[in-house]
C-alpha positions, 0 to 999 in steps of 0.5 A, spaced: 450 422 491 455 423 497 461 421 492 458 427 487 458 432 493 466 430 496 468 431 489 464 439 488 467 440 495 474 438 493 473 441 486 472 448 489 477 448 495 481 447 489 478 452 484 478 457 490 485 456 492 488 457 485 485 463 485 487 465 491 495 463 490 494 467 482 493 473 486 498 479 485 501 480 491 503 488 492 509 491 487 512 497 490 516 497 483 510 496 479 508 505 478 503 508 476 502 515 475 497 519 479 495 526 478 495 531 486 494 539 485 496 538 477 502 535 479 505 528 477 508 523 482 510 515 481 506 512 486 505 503 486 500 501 483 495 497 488 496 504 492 492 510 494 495 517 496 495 519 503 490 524 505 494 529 508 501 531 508 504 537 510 512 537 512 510 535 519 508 529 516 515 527 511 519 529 518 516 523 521 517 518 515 524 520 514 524 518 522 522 512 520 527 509 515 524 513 509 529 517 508 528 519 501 522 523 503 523 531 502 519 538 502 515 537 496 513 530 495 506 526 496 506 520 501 502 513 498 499 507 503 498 501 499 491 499 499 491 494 505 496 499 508 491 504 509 486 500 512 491 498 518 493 504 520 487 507 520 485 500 524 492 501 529 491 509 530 484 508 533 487 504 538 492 509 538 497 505 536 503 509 530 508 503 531 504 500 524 508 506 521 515 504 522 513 496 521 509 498 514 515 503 511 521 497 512 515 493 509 515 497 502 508 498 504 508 506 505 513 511 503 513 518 499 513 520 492 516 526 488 514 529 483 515 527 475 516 531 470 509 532 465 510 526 461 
């Protein structure tokens, strides 16, 4: 009995960190396309469209390294992203920007000619 519960245990230990280890990690490369005001933008798969954007907002971005940003584009936040920033705006925090861009986890995307 006690050998069959080691060897379950290890079996799902193994099971549990080969599913972990096959999991897709974030692709900025990897588009799809979103639709916002009937307008289509490039945006990477596993992101979400920013909530608010204004030109105040895409100054702000091209401060932190993004400098492709400009009037007119939307700006998207990795799924994983968003809850982070949400996380360090709450203890007042905007660093997380500047670490996020230089990670490829935020950034801006224009948009694309109706396909």
């Amino acid at each position: 009995m006690k050998r069959t519960m080691i060897i379950s245990t290890m079996a799902a230990a193994l099971l549990m960190s080969g599913c972990a280890m096959n999991q897709a990690e974030f692709d900025p490369k990897d588009l799809q396309t979103v639709t916002v005001k009937g307008k289509n933008y490039e945006i990477p798969k596993g992101a979400m469209v920013s909530p608010y954007v204004d030109d105040k907002v895409i100054e702000f971005y091209r401060k932190i390294g993004l400098k492709d940003c400009k009037k007119g584009d939307i700006t998207w936040e990795e799924l994983k992203a968003h809850k982070a920033i949400t996380t360090a705006i709450d203890k007042g925090d905007k660093s997380i920007y500047e670490k996020l861009a230089k990670e490829g986890r935020i950034g801006c995307a224009s948009p694309v000619a109706n396909k």
